[in-house]
C-alpha positions in Angstrom: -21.4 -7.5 -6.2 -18.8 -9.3 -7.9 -15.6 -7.3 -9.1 -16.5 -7.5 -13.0 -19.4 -5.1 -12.2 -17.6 -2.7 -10.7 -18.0 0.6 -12.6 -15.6 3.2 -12.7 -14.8 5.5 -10.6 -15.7 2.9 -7.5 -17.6 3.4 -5.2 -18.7 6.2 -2.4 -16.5 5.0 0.7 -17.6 6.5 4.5 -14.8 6.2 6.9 -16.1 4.6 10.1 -16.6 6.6 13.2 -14.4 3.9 15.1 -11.3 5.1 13.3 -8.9 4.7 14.0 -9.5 1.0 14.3 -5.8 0.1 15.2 -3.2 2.4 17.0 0.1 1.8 18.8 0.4 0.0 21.7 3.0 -1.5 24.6 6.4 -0.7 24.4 7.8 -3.2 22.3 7.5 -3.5 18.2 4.6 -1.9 17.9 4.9 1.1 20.2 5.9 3.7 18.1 3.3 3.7 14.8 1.1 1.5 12.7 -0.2 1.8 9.5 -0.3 0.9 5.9 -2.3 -2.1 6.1 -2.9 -4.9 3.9 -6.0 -6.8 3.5 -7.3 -10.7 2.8 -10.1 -12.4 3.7 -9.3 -16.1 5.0 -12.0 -18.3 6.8 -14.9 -15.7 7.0 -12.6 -12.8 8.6 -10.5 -9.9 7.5 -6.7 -10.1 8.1 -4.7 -7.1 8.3 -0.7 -6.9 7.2 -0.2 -3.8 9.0 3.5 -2.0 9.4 4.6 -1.4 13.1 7.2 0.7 14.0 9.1 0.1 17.6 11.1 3.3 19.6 14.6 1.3 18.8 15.9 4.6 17.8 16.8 2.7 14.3 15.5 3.1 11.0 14.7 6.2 8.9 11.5 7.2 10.9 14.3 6.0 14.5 12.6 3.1 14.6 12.2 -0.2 12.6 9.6 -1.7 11.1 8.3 -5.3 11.0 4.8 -6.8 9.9 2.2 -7.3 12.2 -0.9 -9.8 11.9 -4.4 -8.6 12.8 -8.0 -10.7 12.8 -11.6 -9.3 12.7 -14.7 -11.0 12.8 -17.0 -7.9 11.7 -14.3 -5.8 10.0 -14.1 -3.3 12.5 -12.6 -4.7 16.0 -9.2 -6.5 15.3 -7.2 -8.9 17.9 -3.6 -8.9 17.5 -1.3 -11.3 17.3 1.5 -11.0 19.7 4.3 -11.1 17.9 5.3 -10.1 13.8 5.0 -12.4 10.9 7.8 -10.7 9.5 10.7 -9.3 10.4 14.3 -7.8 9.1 16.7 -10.8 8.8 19.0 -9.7 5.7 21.5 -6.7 5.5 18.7 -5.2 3.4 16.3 -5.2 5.3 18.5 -3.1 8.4 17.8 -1.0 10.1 14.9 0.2 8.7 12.9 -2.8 8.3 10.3 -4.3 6.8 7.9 -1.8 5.4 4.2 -1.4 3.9 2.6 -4.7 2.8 0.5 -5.4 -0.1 -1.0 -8.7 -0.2 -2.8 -10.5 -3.8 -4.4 -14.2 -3.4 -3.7 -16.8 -5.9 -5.2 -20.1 -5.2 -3.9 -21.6 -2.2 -1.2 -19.3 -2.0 -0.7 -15.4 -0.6 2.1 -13.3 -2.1 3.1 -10.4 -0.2 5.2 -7.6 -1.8 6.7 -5.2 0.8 9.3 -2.6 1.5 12.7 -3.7 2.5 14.9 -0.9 3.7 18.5 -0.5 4.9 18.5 3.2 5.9 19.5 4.7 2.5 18.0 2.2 -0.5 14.6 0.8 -0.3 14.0 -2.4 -2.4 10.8 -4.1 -3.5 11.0 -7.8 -1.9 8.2 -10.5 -2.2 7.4 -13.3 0.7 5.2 -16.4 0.2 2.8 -18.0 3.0 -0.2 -20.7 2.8 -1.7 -19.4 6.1 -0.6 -15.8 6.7 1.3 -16.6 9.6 4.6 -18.3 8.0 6.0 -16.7 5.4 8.9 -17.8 3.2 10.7 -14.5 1.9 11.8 -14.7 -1.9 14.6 -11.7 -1.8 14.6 -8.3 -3.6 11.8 -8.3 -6.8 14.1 -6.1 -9.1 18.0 -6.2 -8.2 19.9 -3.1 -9.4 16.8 -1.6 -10.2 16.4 2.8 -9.8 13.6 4.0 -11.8 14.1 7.7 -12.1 16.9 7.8 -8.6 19.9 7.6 -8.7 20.2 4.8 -6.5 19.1 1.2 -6.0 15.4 1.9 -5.2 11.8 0.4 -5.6 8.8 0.4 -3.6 5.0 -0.5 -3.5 4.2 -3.8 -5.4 0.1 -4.1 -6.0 -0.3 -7.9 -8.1 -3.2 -8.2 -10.4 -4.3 -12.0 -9.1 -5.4 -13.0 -13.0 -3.2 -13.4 -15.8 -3.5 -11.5 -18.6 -2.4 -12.7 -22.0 -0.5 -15.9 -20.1 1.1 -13.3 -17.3 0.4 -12.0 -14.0 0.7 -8.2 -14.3 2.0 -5.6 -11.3 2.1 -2.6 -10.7 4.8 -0.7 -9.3 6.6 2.8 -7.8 6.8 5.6 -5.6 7.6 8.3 -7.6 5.9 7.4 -11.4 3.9 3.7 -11.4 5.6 1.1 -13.3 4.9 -1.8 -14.5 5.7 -5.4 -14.6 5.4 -8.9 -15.9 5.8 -12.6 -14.6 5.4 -16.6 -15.6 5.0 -17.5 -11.9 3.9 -14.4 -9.6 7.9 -14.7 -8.3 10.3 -13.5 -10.9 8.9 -10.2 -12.3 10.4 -8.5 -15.7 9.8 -4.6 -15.2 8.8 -2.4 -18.1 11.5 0.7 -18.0 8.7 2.9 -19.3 5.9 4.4 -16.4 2.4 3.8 -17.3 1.4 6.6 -15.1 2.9 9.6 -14.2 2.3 12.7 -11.6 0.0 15.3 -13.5 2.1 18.5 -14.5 -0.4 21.0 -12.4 1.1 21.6 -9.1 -2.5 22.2 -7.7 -3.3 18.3 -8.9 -3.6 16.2 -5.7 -1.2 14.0 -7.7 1.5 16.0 -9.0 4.4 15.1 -7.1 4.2 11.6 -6.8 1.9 8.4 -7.9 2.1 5.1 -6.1 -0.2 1.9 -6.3 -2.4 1.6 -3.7 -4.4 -2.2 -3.2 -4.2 -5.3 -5.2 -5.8 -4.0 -8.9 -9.0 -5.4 -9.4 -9.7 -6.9 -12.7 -13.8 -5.7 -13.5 -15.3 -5.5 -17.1 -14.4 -2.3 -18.2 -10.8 -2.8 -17.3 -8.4 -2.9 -14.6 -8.8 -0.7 -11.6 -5.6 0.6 -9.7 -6.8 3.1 -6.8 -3.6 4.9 -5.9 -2.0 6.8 -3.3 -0.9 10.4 -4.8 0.8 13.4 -3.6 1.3 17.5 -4.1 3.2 19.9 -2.7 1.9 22.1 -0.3 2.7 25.7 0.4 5.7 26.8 3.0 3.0 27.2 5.5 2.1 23.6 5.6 3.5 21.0 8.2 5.8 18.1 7.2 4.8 16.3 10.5 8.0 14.7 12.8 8.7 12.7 10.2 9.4 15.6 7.4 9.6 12.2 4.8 10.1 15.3 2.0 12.2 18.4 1.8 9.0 20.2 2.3 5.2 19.6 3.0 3.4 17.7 1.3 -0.5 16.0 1.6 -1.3 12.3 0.4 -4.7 11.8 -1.0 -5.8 9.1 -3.4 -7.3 8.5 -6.8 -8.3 5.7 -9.7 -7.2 4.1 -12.6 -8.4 1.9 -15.3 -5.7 0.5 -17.6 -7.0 -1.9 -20.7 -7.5 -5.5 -20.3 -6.1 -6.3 -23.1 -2.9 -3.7 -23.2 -2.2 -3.5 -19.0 -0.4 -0.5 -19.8 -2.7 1.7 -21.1 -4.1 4.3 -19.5 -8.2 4.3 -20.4 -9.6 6.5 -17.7 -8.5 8.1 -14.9 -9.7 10.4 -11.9 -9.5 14.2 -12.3 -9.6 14.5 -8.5 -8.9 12.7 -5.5 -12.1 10.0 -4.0 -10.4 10.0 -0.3 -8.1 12.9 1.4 -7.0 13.7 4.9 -9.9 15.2 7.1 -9.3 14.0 10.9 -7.2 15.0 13.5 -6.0 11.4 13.3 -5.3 11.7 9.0 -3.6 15.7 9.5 -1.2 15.3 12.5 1.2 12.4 13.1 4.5 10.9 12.5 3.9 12.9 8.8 0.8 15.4 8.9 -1.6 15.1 6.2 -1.3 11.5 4.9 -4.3 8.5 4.2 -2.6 5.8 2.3 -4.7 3.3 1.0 -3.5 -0.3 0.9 -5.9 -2.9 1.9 -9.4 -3.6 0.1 -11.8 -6.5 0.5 -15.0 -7.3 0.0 -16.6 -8.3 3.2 -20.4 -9.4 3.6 -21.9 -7.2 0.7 -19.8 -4.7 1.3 -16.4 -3.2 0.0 -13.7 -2.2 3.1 -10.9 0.0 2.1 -8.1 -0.1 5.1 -5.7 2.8 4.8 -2.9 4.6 7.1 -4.1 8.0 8.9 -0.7 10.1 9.2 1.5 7.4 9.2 0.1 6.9 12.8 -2.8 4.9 12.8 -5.1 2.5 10.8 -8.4 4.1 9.9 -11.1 1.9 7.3 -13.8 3.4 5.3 -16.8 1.2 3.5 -18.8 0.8 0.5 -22.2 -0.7 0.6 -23.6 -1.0 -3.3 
């Protein structure tokens, strides 16, 4: 199935009764938590950019977070490298680390866009590698940049891998989804106007917050965003350990098709979420009630989507057309 096919909504993903697929382990970098994964295929197997967290006591979440490398013949059963492709080596990037990779392919090179984050501003960085292992890092995307804070702040980079009109497009945010333009796929000039907003129902799965999900894919009708959304919950709800908001919330995740031709047009888009927190694994962890999607491949005739369960654990679910 080739990704101009690729009606919208896509797909009917099962989550795999192996989940979760990757969890914690020893008690050094990645000890604490692991989640938010990103996803590439490279010589026949998947490779997974997941974020680790260690029990430093640093960081936001009091520990900090580096990138971790993971390799699967079938998908499923991962072996880990032993030690982080990235990690925190600029005053930005201290004490909280390195956080939640997305990953895009464009020819011979992959671009990773991840969360730098110092303990009170996180900012949007981008690293370079030809083989997933070394990565050269290329420094904060949008200097000085807030959005709608009041602070220096951006987050969760998803870049189309064609160009559009002459320009690679991305899509951008945490709180509304921006967007963005670039020449080379390394200096970006962001558009100050969202293309997608939270819905105005508090009910809406997605009306606190929007935030891309995987690298878009570029089909006929359009190009597909699935992103990661949020609501409030009510007082009764958990915030988890973490307690990332004032007050609970629960992360599920929809779809969007923006225009091929205008990248910042809204053409369709999900009335309610395709994926939401079911397990024990997705409802209780470092922050209850969380899948985040960010990794999606297609794999031997079959689509994987790779997502974090509760900010925990690494759960994927699969499409077979």
């Amino acid at each position: 199935m080739s990704k101009s096919s690729i009606l919208f909504p896509f797909g009917s993903f099962v989550k795999h009764e192996s989940n979760p697929i990757l969890s914690p382990r020893g008690e050094g970098w990645e000890s604490k938590d692991v989640f938010n994964p990103a996803a590439v295929v490279k010589d026949g197997k998947v490779h997974l950019l997941y974020r680790a967290e260690d029990r430093t006591g640093m960081g936001k979440w009091n520990g900090t977070s580096r990138i971790g490398l993971a390799v699967s013949e079938d998908g499923i059963r991962f072996e880990r490298h032993p030690e982080p492709v990235l990690i925190p080596t600029e005053p930005y990037e201290a004490d909280g680390g390195c956080e939640d990779p997305r990953v895009t392919q464009i020819g011979d090179t992959y671009y990773m866009t991840y969360t730098a984050y110092d303990g009170k501003n996180a900012r949007m960085c981008l690293a370079t590698s030809k083989d997933l292992v070394n990565w050269e890092k290329h420094g904060i995307v949008f200097p000085g940049w807030e959005g709608d804070q009041a602070r220096e702040w951006s987050k969760s980079g998803a870049i189309l891998p064609e160009k559009i009109n002459g320009k690679y497009v991305m899509y951008f945010g945490d709180s509304c989804i921006w967007i963005a333009f670039s020449d080379d796929a390394i200096h970006w000039e962001p558009v100050e106007e969202p293309v997608l907003r939270p819905r105005e129902n508090p009910a809406d799965f997605d009306s606190l917050l929007v935030e891309p999900g995987p690298q878009p894919l570029l089909t006929d009708e359009g190009i597909l965003l699935i992103y990661n959304g949020a609501r409030k919950l009510g007082e009764s709800g958990r915030s988890g350990t973490g307690n990332i908001h004032a007050f609970p919330v629960r992360y599920e995740a929809g779809q969007v098709l923006f225009s091929r031709e205008n990248p910042a047009q809204v053409i369709r888009r999900t009335e309610s979420s395709f994926f939401a927190p079911e397990s024990l694994a997705e409802t209780e962890g470092q922050v209850d009630n969380v899948v985040f999607l960010e990794g999606l491949v297609e794999f031997r005739g079959a689509w994987y989507l790779y997502y974090g369960m509760a900010d925990s654990h690494i759960g994927v679910a699969i499409y077979r057309p």
